[in-house]
Each structure stands twice: as C-alpha cells, then as structure tokens.
N, C-alpha and C positions, 0 to 999 in steps of 0.2 A: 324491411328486410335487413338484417343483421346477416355479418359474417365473421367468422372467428379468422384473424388476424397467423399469418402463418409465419411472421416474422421468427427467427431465431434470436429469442436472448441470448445473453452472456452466460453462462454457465454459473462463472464463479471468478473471482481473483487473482486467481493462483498465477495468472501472466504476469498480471502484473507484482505481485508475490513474487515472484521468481525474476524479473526483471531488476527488482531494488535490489533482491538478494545479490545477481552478479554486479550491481554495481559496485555496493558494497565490498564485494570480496576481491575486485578490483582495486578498489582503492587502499585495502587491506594489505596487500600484498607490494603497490606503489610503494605506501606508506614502511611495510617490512625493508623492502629495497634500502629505502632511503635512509630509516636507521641504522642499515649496515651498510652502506656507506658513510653516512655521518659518524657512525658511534660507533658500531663494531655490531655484534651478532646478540649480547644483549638488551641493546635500541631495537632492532629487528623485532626480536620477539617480542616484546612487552610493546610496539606498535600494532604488531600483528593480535598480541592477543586482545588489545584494545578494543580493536574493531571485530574483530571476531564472539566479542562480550555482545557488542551494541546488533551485530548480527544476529546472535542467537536467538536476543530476547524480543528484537522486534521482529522477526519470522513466527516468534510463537505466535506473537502476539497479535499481526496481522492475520495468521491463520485459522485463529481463535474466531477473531470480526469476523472473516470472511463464511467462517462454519456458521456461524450464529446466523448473519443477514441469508445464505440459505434456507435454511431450515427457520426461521424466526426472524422474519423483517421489522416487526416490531419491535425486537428487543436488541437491535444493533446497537444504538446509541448508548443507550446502558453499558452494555455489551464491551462498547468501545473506552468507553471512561474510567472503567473498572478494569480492562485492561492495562490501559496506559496507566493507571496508577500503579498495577504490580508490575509493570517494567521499571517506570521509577524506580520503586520499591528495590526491585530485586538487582538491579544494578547500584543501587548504594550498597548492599550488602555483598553482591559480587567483588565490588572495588572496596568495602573492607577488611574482606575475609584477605583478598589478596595483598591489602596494605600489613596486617596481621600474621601474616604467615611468613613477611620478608621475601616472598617473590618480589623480581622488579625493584630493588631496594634501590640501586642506582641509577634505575632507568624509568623512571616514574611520571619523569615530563614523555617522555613517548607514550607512554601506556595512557596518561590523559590525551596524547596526540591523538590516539588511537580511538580511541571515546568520541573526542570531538569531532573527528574526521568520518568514524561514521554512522552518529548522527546526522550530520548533515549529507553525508552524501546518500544516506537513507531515506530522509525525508526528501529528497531535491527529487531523486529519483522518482518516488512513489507519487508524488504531487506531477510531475513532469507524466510518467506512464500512465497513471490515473486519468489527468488531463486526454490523451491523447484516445483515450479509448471511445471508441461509440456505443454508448449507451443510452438510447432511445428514452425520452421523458414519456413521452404515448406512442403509441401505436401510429402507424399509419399506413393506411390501403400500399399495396407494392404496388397495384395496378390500377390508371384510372378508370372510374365505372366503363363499362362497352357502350350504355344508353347515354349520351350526351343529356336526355331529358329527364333521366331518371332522378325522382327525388320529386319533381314540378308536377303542379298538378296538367290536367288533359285539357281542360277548358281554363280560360281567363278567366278569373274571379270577375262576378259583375255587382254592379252597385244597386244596391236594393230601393229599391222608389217606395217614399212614401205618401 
C-alpha cells in the first residue's frame, strides 16, 4: 500500500529572495549614512548607488535561478553559472560605463565601498536564509502508520526441513 505524501513544499525562493534583497538595502542605506557623514552627500550617493548595482543584478539573477529550478529542475545548475557569469559580466560594465561618464569622479572608494559591502552582505544573507529554510530531502509519512504491525507479515516465517 502506497500513499501520496501531503506534505506542502516550498513554492519557490522568493522569501528568501526578498530577505537578501532587504538585507542588502539595509546596508545600502547604513552604508549612504555613513558617507555623509564621512564625505558629504557625494560619498552618500555613489555608497548608495554601489550597492544598489550589486542589488539589482543579483535579484535578477537569483530570480532567474529560482524561475528555472521551478519550472526545470534539471537545468538549475546551468541555469545558475550562466547566470552568475552575466552578473560578473554586467557589473564590470556597470562600473565602467560609470568610471566613463565621470559619475562619482571623486567618490569612487565609496562607490567600490558600495560594491563590496553588498556583495557580501548579499551573499551572507542568502547563505544565512537559505540555511535556515526547511526543505525536506524526502518525504516523510506526517503520521505514524495506525497498525503497529503493518508492513510484518501474519505468521512467523518457519524454517523449511530437509
């Protein structure tokens, strides 16, 4: 006797998606502070839009993963290396469109503050919320069988004489 398993998976990500996301824009925003008080109002912003870079691209790009292992579990890993290669990507070319255009000319150690601050407090987060999630490796009965005997066979197995 089989029985289909009534547990509730996870839907999807996006908790924890959204958890990195406010971490992030927390510390964005510390980070905003603390350039203006350090610097003045242009630390501020080029702290701010630092991490606001490192925000964008890895919401895309965790939301990407998170579509794909929905819909194509197979093809997450793929899925995921290919992404993280065009956040790379597109964050070298973020940072130098913006080195290029003279935004942030004098405020350029913030703006990498900003980068590297949230990085890391993006991946801390996601690894930290990730961790904490329950996500079942198999299945398992909610309830134990009612028949203590059930499974065992009715009689003692007997030993066959030769």
């Amino acid at each position: 006797m089989t029985t289909e398993s009534k547990q509730v998976r996870p839907v999807s990500g996006v908790p924890t998606l959204l958890g990195a996301a406010g971490c992030c824009a927390g510390a964005a925003v510390v980070l905003a502070v603390a350039g203006a008080v350090a610097s003045g109002a242009g630390a501020a912003g080029a702290g701010f839009a630092g991490a606001a870079i490192v925000l964008a691209l890895f919401a895309w790009g965790a939301l990407v993963v998170d579509m794909v292992a929905t819909v194509l579990p197979s093809a997450t890993l793929i899925t995921a290396l290919v992404t993280y290669g065009a956040q790379i990507a597109t964050t070298g070319l973020v940072l130098a469109w913006v080195g290029r255009s003279g935004a942030f000319l004098d405020d350029r150690g913030w703006l990498a503050a900003g980068v590297v601050t949230g990085v890391l407090v993006w991946v801390t987060a996601q690894i930290v919320l990730t961790v904490r999630r329950r996500i079942p490796v198999y299945d398992l009965p909610l309830s134990p069988s009612p028949d203590p005997s059930a499974g065992r066979p009715s009689q003692p197995a007997r030993a066959v004489e030769r």
